[in-house]
N, C-alpha and C positions, 0 to 999 in steps of 0.2 A: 156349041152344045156341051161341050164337056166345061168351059166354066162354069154356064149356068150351073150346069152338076153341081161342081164346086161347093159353088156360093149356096147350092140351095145345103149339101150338107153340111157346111159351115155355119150356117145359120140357127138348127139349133145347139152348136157349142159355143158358140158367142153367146146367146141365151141362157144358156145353161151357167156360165164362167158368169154371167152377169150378176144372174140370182144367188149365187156362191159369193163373189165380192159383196151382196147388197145383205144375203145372209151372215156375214160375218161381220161387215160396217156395224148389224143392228147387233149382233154378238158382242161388241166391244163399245155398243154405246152406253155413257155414264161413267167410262173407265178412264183413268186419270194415264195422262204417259207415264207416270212412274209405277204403275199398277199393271200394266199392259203387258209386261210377259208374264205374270201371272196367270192373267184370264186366255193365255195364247198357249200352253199347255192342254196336255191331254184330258187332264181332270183341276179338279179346284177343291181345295181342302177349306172348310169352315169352320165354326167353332165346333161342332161334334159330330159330323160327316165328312164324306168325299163324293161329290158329286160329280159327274161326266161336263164336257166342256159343253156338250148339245141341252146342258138344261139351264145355263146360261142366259139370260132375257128370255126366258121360255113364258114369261107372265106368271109364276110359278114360284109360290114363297118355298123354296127346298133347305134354306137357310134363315129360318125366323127370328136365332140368335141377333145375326148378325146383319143380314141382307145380303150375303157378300154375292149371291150368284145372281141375285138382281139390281146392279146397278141400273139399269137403263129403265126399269118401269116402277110403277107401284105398288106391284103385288105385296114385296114386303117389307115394312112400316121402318122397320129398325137401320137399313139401307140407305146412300147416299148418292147423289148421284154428281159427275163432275161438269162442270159447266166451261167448256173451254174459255171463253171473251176473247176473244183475238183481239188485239188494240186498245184491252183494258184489263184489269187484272180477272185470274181466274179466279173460281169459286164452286165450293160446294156447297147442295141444299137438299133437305130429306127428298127420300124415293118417294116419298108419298106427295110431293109436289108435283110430279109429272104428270103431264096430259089434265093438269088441276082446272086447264079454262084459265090459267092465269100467269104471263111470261116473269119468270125469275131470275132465269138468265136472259144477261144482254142481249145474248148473240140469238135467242128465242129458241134453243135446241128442248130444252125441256119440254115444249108444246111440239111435239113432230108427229102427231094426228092428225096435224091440218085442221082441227075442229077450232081454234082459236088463232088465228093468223097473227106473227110474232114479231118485229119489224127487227132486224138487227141495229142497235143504238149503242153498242160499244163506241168505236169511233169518235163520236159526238160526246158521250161520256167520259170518254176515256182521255179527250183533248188535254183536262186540265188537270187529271191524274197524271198524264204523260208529264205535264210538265211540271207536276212536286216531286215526281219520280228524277226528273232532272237535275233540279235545284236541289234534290236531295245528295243526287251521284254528284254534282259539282259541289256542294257543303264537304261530300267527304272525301272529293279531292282536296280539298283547301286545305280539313284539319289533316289528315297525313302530312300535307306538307309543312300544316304549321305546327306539328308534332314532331317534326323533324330539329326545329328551330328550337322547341321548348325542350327540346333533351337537350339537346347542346348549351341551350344556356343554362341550363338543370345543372351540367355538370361544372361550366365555368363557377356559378355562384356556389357551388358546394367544394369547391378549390380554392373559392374567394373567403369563403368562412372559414375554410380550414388553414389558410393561411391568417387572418384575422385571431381565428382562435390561438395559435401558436403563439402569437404580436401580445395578445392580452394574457397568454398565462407566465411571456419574461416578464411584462409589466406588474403582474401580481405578484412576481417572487421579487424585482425594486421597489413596489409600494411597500410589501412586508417588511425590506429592509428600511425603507426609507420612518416608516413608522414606529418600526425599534428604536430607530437614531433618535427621534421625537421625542419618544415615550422617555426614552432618558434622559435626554437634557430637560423636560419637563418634570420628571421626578427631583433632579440634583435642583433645580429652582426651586421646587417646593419645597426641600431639606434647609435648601439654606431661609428660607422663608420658616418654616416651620422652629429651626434653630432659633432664631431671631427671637419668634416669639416665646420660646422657652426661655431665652433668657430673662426677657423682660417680667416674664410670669414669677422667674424667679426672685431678682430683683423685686418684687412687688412685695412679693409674700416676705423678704427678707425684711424690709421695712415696714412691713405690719408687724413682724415681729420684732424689732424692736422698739415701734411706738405700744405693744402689749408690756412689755418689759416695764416702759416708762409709766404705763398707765398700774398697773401692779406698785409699783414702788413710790408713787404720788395716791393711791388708794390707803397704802399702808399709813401715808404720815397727813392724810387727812385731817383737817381741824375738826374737831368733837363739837365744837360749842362756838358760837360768836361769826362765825366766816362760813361760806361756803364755795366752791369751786364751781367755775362757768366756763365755757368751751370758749373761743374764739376762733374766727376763721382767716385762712389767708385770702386772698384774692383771687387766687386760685377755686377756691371752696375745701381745700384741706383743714381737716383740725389740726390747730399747733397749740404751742403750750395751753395748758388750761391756765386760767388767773384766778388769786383768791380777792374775792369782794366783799366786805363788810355787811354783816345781815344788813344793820340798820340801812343800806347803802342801797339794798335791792327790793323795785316796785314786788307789792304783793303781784303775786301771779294769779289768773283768771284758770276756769275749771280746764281749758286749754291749754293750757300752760303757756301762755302769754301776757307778758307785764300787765297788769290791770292800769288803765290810762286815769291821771288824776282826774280825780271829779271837780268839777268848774264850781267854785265859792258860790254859795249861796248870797245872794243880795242883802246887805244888812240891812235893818231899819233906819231910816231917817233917824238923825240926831234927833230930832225936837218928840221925838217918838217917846210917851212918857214910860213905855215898857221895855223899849232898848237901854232905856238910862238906870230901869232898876235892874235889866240882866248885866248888864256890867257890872254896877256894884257887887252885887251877887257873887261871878263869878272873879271879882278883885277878891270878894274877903273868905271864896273856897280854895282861891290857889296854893297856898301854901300847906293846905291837908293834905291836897289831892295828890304833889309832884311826888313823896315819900310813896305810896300804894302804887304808883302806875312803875313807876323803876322796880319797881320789888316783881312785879307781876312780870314784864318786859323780860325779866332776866330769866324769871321760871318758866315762863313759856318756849323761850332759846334753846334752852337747856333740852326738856320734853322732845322738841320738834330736828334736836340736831341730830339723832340716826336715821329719822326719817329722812333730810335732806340728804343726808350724805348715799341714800339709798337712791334718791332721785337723780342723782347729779352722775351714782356710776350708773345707771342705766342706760341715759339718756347720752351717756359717752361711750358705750355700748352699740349704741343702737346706731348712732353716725359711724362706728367701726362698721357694721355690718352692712348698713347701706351703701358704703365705701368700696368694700372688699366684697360686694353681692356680684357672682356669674351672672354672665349675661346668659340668655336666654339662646337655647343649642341652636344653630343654623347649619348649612353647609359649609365647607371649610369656603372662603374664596380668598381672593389677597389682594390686595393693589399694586403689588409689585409688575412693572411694566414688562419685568423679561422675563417673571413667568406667567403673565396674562399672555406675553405674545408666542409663549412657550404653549402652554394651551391651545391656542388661535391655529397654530401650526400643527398641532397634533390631530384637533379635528378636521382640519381640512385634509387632511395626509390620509386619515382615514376615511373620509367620505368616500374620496377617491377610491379606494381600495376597498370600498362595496359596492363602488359604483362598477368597477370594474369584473369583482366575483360573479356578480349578478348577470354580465354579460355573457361571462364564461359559460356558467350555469344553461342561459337560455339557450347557447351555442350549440353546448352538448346535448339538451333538452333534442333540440331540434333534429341531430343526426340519428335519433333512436325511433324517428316516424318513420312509416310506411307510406313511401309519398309515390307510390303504382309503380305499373311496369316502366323501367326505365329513370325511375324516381322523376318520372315526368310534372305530377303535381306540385315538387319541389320549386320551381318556377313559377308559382302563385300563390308560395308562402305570404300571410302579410296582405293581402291582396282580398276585398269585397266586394261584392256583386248584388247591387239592389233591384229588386221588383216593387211598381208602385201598382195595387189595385184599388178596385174602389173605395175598400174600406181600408186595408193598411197599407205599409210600408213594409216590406219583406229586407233582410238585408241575409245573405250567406257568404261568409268566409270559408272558404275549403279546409278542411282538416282544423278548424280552431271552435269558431260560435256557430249560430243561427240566430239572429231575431226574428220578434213582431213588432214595430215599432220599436218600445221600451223594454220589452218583454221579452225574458231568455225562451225560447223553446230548445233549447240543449245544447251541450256543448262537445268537442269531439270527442268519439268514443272507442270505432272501428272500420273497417271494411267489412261489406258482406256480398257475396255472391262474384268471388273474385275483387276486380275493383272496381265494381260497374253499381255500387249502392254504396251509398257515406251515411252512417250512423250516429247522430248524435244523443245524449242523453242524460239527463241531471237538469233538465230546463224549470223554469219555475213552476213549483207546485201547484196543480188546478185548485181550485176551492172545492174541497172534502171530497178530494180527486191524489192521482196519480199527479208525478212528477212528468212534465210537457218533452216528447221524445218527436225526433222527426228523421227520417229517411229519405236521401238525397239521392234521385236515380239520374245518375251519369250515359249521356248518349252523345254518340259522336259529332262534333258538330266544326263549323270553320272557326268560331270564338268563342269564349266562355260568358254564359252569361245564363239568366235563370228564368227558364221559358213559365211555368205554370207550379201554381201551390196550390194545395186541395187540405181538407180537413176530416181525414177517411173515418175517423174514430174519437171517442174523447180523448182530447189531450195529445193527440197522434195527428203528427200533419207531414205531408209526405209534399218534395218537389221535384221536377225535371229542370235538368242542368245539363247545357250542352258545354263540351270541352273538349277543344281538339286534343289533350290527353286519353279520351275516349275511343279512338278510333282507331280500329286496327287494319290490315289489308285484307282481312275476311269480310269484312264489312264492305272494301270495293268489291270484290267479288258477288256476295249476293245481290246486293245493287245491281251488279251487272246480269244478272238471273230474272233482275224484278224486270227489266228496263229491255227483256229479249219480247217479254207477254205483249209490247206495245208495238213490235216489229211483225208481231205475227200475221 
């Protein structure tokens, strides 16, 4: 008897404790765990009230602002409600979704009126989420690990160039010297070259001036009358002495000034010809008039004509002076001289060398002044490309240097932004009656490097995802390990 008692007053505090656990279940339903001591508090502050915890799911918009004291129904609009998914990821969706006649959560909690029966399908949906979530946490085991490796080799090759740089800046201070050494035996070649030809210049001119001397003092005692002076040449082609030749001696010249060539006899008449027989007579019995008038004439005409020629003769000796003694036409200096042609040969190659080598120094030092991420991890894919083929192009990124399209710059390196988690390039080729082609490289942690997706957000603006175990940090296992608890639940 006295248990039955008991149990019978036991009975209603079990009841009682029941509808308390079941009134507070619905008190905190729509509430996220990380929101749960808030709404477990004596009151709940919203955007411009404090309201009692008892008006909490009370169906009762008391925070219209915001919905905060009605997570769990839909009285008000602004409010959200959380959807645990056990075995697939969580989620939230407006309060105004609840009790809608329609399951939004997997797990079917949003419909708890029973008026629309909600099948739980996380599970089943959640399988192949479970397992990106895995290949995801093993992706970023791998690049930690292989972030481990690309620092270390970071640092070897950044030991390796810096000892390299050291190798090429004694090199640069023996090519400078070796180049000086060149540079002057190349010059004292050219001197003695250079010499050489002064002398001969001199000599030259010295001999022109005393063939002027000769030509002066054979002008002075020129013949006047009866003779006139003619060049000869050597074999050579030098004019040497002039000779004096008797007028009557020399062919009339032609309007060229070329011997006029005899003209070939006229054909006589036949003897039996009775008019050949009287020009001959004729000219038998005019010969003896005629020989006195043609000498008399011969000699005045010599006479007349002899300052003219002596005018023709120095010109024309003149004129083979100057064609003689005529500059050649200015070139570069060069020489045939063998040992300072090969004085030359040696200097440029001395120099080559020694831009060949600035230039390295140059790029050396270029290099150590990037920002190559935490740990100068980047530094390890210096040099290094990464191509994407899609349908219509051919993508190619180099980290910290280009981007193409194809043929086509879309920019080239500019910055880091957002820590080192976006690569910036910019200066790419011009669009057409556009902006210069700029593109943003979003880095996420990945086991290799390589260039998951391009998109084209904007004119001229094209943005990629790039996984790189340089990316990855140990906050990264961590959340992972956060994502990957939802699928145990």
């Amino acid at each position: 008897g006295v248990r039955a008692m008991r149990a019978a007053l036991a009975l209603p505090l079990v009841l009682a404790l029941a509808l308390v656990c079941a009134a507070e279940r619905d008190r905190l339903r729509g509430v996220s765990p990380s929101d749960k001591a808030r709404y477990e508090a004596g009151t709940i502050t919203c955007a411009k009230r404090t309201v009692p915890r008892s008006a909490i799911n009370d169906d009762f918009c008391d925070c219209p602002e915001d919905g905060a004291d009605e997570p769990g129904t839909s009285a008000c609009h602004a409010g959200t409600f959380y959807c645990a998914n056990a075995g697939y990821y969580s989620s939230r969706i407006p309060s105004s979704f609840v009790n809608d006649g329609f399951c939004d959560c997997c797990d079917g909690t949003d419909e708890y009126d029973g008026k629309v029966p909600c099948e739980n399908t996380c599970r089943v949906v959640g399988a192949a989420a479970r397992q990106a979530a895995i290949d995801k946490m093993t992706a970023i085991e791998q690049g930690l690990a292989a972030r481990t490796r690309l620092v270390e080799k970071a640092k070897a090759d950044k030991l390796s160039k810096q000892a390299e740089l050291e190798t090429l800046k004694q090199q640069e201070i023996d090519q400078n010297a070796e180049v000086t050494r060149l540079t002057e035996i190349r010059d004292h070649a050219q001197k003695l070259e250079d010499d050489k030809a002064a002398q001969l210049k001199a000599a030259k001119e010295e001999k022109a001036r005393e063939a002027d001397k000769e030509f002066e003092a054979m002008a002075t005692d020129a013949p006047a009358t009866g003779e006139i002076i003619t060049e000869t040449e050597a074999p050579t082609g030098e004019v040497i002495a002039p000779e004096l030749v008797p007028v009557e001696d020399q062919p009339e010249a032609t309007a060229d000034g070329e011997p006029e060539a005899e003209a070939e006899p006229e054909p006589e008449p036949e003897p039996e010809d009775p008019e050949y027989v009287a020009l001959q007579e004729d000219d038998y019995d005019d010969d003896d008039d005629s020989d006195e008038p043609a000498g008399v004439w011969a000699s005045v005409w010599s006479t007349l004509l002899a300052p003219f020629r002596r005018s023709v003769w120095a010109f024309k000796f003149l004129w083979s002076r100057v064609r003689r003694d005529q500059p050649r036409p200015f070139t570069t200096h060069t020489t045939n001289s063998p040992a300072t042609k090969k004085a030359q040969d040696e200097l440029r190659t001395a120099e080559s060398r020694l831009r060949d080598t600035q230039r390295k120094i140059k790029e050396i030092d270029e290099s150590f002044t990037k920002d190559y991420g935490q740990d100068s991890c980047y530094y390890s894919v210096v040099g290094q490309c990464f191509a994407l083929q899609t349908d219509e192009y051919k993508y190619e990124l180099c980290p910290l240097d280009h981007v193409n399209q194809e043929h086509t710059s879309l920019g080239t390196w500019d910055k880091w932004e957002d820590g080192h988690r976006t690569m910036h390039f910019a200066n790419g080729l011009r669009c057409w009656n556009g902006p210069d082609r700029t593109t943003k490289v979003t880095v996420v942690c990945g086991a290799t490097h390589e260039v998951k997706s391009t998109s084209e957000p904007g004119r001229c603006e094209y943005a990629m995802t790039f996984t790189s175990p340089c990316a990855c940090e140990q906050e990264d296992l961590v959340r992972q390990a956060e994502v990957m608890k939802q699928f145990d639940a």
